[in-house]
C-alpha positions, -999 to 999 in steps of 0.1 A, spaced: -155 259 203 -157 221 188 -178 236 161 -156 264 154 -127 239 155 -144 213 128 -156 241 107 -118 254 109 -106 218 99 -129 214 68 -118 243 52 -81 245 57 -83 210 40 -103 220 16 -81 252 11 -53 225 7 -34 234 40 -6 208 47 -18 173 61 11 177 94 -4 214 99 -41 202 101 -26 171 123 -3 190 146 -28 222 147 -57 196 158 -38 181 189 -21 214 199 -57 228 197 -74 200 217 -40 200 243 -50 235 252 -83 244 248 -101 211 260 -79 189 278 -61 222 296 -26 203 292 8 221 279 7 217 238 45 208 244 31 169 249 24 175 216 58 182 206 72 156 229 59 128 205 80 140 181 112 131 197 96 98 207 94 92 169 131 99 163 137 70 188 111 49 172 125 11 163 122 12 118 123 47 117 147 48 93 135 24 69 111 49 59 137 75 39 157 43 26 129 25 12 121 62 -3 146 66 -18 150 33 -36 117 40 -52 124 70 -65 157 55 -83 136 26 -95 111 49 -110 137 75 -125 155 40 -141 149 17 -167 138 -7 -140 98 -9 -150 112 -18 -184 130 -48 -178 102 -65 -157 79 -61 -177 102 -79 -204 112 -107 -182 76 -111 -168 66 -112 -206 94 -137 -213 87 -160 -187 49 -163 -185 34 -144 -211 26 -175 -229 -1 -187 -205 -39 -181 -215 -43 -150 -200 -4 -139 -198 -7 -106 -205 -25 -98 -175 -6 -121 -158 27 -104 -170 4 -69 -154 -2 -80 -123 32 -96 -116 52 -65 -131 27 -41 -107 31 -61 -72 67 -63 -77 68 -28 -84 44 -14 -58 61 -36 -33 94 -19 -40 80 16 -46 57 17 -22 30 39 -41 4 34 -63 8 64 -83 38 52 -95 28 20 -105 1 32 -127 24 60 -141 52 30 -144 41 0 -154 2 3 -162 9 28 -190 33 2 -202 11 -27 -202 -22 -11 -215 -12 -10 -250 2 -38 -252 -29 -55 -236 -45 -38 -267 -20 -49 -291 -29 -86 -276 -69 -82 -283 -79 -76 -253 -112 -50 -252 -104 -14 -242 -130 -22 -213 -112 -52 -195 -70 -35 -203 -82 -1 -186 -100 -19 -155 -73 -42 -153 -43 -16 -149 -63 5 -127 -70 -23 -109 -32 -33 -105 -16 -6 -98 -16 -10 -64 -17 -48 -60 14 -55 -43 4 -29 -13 7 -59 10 42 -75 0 74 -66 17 91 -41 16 56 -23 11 65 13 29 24 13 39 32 -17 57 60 -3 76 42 29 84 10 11 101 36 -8 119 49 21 137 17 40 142 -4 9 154 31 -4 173 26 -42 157 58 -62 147 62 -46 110 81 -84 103 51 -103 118 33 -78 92 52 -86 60 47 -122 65 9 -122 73 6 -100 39 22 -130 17 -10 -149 13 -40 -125 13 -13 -105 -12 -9 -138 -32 -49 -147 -29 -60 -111 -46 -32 -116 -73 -49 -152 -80 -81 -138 -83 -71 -110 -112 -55 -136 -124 -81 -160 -126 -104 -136 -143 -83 -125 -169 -72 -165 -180 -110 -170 -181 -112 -138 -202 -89 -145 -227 -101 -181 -229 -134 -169 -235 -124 -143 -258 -102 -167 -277 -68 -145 -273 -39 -157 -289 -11 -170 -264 21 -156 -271 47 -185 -287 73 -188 -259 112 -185 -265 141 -195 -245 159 -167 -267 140 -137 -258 139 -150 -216 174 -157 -218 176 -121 -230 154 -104 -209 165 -125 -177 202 -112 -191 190 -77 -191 171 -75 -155 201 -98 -140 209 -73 -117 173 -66 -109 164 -99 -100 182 -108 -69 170 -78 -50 137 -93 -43 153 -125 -32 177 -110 -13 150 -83 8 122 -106 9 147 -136 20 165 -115 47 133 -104 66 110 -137 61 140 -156 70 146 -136 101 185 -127 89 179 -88 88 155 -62 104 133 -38 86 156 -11 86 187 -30 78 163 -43 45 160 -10 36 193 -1 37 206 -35 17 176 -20 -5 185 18 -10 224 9 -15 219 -20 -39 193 1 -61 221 29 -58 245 9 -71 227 -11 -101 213 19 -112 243 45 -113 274 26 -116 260 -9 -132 231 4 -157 245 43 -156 208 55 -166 210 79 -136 235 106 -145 256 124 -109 232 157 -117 197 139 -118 210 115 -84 208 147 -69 180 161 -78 163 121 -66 182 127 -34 163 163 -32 129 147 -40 135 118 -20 140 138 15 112 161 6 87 136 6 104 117 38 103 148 55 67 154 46 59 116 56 73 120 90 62 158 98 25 140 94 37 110 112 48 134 142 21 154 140 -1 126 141 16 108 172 8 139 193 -30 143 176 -36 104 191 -22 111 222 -47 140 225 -80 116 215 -64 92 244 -62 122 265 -98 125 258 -110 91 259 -121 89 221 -114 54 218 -135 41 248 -166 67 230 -160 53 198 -163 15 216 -195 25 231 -211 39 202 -196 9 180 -206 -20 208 -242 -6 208 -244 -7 174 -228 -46 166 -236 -67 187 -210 -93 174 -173 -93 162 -192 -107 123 -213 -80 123 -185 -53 139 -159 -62 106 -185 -59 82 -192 -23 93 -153 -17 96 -151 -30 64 -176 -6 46 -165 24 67 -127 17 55 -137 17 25 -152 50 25 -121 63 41 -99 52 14 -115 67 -12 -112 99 2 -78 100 18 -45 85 5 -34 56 20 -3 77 43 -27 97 56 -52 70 65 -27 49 83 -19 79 102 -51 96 109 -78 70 111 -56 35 121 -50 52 160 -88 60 164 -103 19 152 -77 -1 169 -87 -5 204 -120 -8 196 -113 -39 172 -91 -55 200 -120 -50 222 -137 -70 195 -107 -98 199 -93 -90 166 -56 -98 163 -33 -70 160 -20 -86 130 -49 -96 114 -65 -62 116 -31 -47 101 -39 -67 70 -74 -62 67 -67 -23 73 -46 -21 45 -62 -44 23 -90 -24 25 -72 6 14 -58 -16 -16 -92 -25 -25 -109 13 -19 -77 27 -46 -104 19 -71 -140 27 -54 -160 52 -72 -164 79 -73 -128 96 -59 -107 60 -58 -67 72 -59 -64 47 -91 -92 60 -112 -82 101 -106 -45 88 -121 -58 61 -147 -82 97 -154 -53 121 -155 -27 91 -176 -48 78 -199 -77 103 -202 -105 79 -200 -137 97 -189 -142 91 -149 -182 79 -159 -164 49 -179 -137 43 -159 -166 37 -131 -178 10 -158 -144 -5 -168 -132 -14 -132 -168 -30 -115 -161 -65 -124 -124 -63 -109 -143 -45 -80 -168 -68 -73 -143 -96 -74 -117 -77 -49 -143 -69 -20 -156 -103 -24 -118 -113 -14 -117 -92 10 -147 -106 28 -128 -133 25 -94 -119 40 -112 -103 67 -137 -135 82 -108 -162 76 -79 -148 101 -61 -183 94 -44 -162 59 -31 -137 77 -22 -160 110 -10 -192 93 24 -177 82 30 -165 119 25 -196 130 48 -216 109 78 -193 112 73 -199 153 63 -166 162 43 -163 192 3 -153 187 -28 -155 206 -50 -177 190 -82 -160 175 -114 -178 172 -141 -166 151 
């Protein structure tokens, strides 16, 4: 019958069946036919998730990043990133990898990024001299760069599932987030040096006028970030300062978003909610079944006999993550595979924190893995770029993000530190 049930699995994905029907199917299935319990405790988690603390931060941070994207918004970064720093060696992908972290923070998706603000930036990385080679791996690199910065919906999500504080989350994100920013950054100012690419002549005129422009943009950050580092708001309170002040700016300030297209966002906007939290449901009850069924303490058997130490057990994480990532979007991840690896790495004396970073930095980092990474299928599809050189274009950016990650993962101390100084309470971790 488990055969029948995996074979059953493997094609309705591959048929493209609906993420929450494969979820929910799986624990009903498991409920009734091996654990002999009433596939209502199945349904059961569903209410629980209505109750959940941050639950609705999830359709107001949606819907904010669909205004966002639908606006002018990607636009006016880019030009007062430009403005402000493109005249460093290396500014151009400086001005990138700024504009996409911002922008993936506040969308929350990598997709849209690329779509956004990478198909902005890569010609004019070109119009700048930089090689086709280095502007294609660069954007796909970026696009999802700011995955660990608040309001990052991905961060909010894990929260929920793996129950960690999603505030002790967004604060342990700011310097691993910051650290693999640095190191793009770094490589393209060496780049440009080496390559002998012009600076851009900087002019108080044109940042005046694109700080003028994006002056209703620019306190939103401030004002989000602020609030939930600072300890003034909660998550879902964020979200709502977030959806209402993008609302505003956008429609009644700007006007690019006409009564009939709010709508039509509003429409869009729920749609994917709803689908985001039918998985999320669906995936509550399939985790309850695998506790029914004692899959974490198997997978800590199997995992403890085959590392021996917590070095050699993140490693293995590590590599298996990535592999993950490449072949499931980053929702679905958090959702399906987060439940099954967190006992075991507490086992391992892993803080809950820290292994929320290195989760999801991992699925930052595996967005650009060959062969199926979620960047390279979009840079494929936007930019039409053969998947064979994209594979070559994005190695050096790769090779220099899981070298950070290494570094992310065997230093808890960047993830920690923050926690420490804002005087929440942690369990110190030795490693």
């Amino acid at each position: 019958m488990a055969v029948i049930f995996t074979i059953v699995i493997i094609f309705g994905a591959l048929a493209g069946t609906p993420l929450f029907v494969i979820v929910g199917g799986a624990s009903m299935f498991i409920f009734h036919f091996i654990s002999q319990v009433d596939i209502s405790s199945s349904i059961i988690e569903s209410v629980r998730l209505a109750n959940a603390p941050g639950i609705m931060a999830i359709p107001l941070f949606v819907l904010a990043g669909y205004i966002l994207v639908d606006s002018k918004s990607s636009h006016r970064l880019v030009n007062l990133s430009n403005a402000s720093i493109g005249w460093l060696p290396g500014g151009a992908t400086i001005v990138t990898v700024v504009a996409c972290s911002i922008f993936t923070a506040m969308t929350g998706a990598s997709g849209i990024t690329i779509v956004a603000i990478a198909a902005l930036m890569y010609p004019f990385l070109l119009e700048e001299g930089y090689s086709e080679k280095f502007s294609m791996g660069l954007v796909s690199t970026t696009g999802d760069i700011g995955l660990l910065f608040a309001p990052s919906l991905p961060i909010i999500l894990y929260g929920m599932v793996a129950q960690v504080d999603i505030t002790q989350l967004f604060i342990a994100g700011v310097i691993p987030g910051v650290f693999f920013g640095l190191v793009v950054c770094a490589y393209g100012m060496i780049y440009a040096i080496a390559k002998k690419i012009p600076t851009i002549t900087f002019s108080f005129t044109n940042l005046k006028k694109a700080v003028w422009d994006a002056k209703w943009e620019i306190p939103l950050p401030f004002i989000v970030v602020g609030g939930i580092y600072g300890g003034l708001v909660t998550v879902s309170e964020a979200a709502t300062i977030t959806a209402v002040y993008v609302l505003i700016t956008e429609c009644l300030i700007y006007r690019e978003i006409k009564l009939k297209r709010l709508m039509a966002i509003f429409w869009e906007s729920a749609i994917m909610t709803g689908a985001i939290l039918c998985v999320l449901a669906g995936a509550m009850g399939l985790t309850n079944a695998f506790v029914d069924l004692h899959m974490a303490e198997r997978i800590m058997t199997m995992l403890t006999a085959t590392f021996h130490s917590k070095w050699t057990f993140l490693l293995g994480l590590n590599f298996f993550l990535l592999i993950v990532g490449c072949f499931l979007e980053i929702f679905s991840a958090i959702i399906v595979v987060a439940p099954l690896i967190i006992p075991t790495a507490l086992a391992y004396g892993i803080h809950p924190v820290h292994l929320g970073i290195i989760f999801l930095s991992n699925m930052e980092v595996s967005y650009m893995c060959p062969p199926v990474g979620l960047n390279l299928l979009l840079a494929n599809l936007r930019f039409g770029v053969p998947m064979m050189k994209l594979y070559r274009y994005v190695i050096p950016f790769l090779i220099r993000m899981i070298i950070s990650l290494l570094i992310i993962t065997y230093f808890p101390q960047m993830s920690l530190w923050l926690i420490d100084v804002f005087g929440m309470n942690r369990e110190l971790i030795q490693m």
